[in-house]
C-alpha positions in Angstrom: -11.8 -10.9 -0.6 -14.1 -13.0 -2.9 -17.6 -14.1 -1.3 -20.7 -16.0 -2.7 -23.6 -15.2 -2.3 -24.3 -18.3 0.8 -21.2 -16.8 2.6 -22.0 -14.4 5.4 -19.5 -12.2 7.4 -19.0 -12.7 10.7 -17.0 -10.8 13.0 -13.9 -13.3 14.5 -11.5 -12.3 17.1 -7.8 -12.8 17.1 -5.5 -14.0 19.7 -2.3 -15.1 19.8 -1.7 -18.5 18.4 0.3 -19.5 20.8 -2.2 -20.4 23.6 0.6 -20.4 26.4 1.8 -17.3 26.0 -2.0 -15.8 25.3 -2.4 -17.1 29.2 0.5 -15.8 30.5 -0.6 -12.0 28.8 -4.1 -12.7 30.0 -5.2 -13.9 26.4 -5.6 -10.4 25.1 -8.1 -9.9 22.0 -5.5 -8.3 19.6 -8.1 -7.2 16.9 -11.6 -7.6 15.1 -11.8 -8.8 11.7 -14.9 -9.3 9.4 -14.8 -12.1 7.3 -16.9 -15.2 5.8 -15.0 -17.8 7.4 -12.1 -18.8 10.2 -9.3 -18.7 7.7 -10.3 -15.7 5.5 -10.3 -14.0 8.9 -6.8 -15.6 10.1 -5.5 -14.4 6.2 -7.0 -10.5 7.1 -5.2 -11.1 10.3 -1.8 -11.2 8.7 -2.3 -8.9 6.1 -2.8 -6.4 9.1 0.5 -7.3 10.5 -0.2 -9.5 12.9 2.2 -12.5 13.5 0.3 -16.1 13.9 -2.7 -15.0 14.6 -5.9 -17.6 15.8 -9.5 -16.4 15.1 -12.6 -17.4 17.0 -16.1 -16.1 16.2 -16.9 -13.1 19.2 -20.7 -11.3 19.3 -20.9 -7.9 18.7 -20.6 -7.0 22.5 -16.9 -8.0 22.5 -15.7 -5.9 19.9 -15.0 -2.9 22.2 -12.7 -5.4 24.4 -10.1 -5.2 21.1 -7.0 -3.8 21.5 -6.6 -2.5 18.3 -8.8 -1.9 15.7 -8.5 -0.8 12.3 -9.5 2.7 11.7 -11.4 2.4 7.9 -12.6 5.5 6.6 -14.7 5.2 2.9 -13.1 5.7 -0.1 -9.2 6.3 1.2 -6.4 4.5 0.2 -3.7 4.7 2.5 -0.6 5.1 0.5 3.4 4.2 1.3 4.3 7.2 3.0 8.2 8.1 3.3 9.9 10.6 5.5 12.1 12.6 4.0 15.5 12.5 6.0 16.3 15.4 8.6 20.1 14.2 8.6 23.1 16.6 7.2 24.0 16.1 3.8 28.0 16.3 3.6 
């Protein structure tokens, strides 16, 4: 993610976009993202796999009220990871 140097990170929740449904579910807060602004965070959204998402700026308090967050641990690189089949060759 590119940032200047006038662009701060703020933390930005994400719901569902489709604000309907989001009250039928209770408007869950699906995730956390850190980013500079509403559509770098919608962008991060996505590129975690989640499907139309909406971000709206949260304070730090709310955080824990995510249902998922991302788990990033320094210096890893998750790689592709592919089971190897259990099935009976013939």
């Amino acid at each position: 993610m590119n940032e200047t140097a006038t662009e701060a990170n703020k933390l930005w929740g994400i719901y569902h976009t489709d604000r309907e449904y989001a009250r039928t579910v209770g408007d869950p807060l699906r995730t956390v993202v850190e980013a500079p602004t509403k559509l770098a965070a919608e962008e991060a959204a996505a590129r975690l796999g989640f499907g139309e998402p909406w971000a709206h700026p949260i304070s730090r308090e709310q955080v824990n009220r995510a249902q998922w967050l991302s788990q990033r641990r320094p210096g890893h690189r998750q790689e592709l990871v592919h089971k190897k089949s259990r099935g009976v060759r013939v």
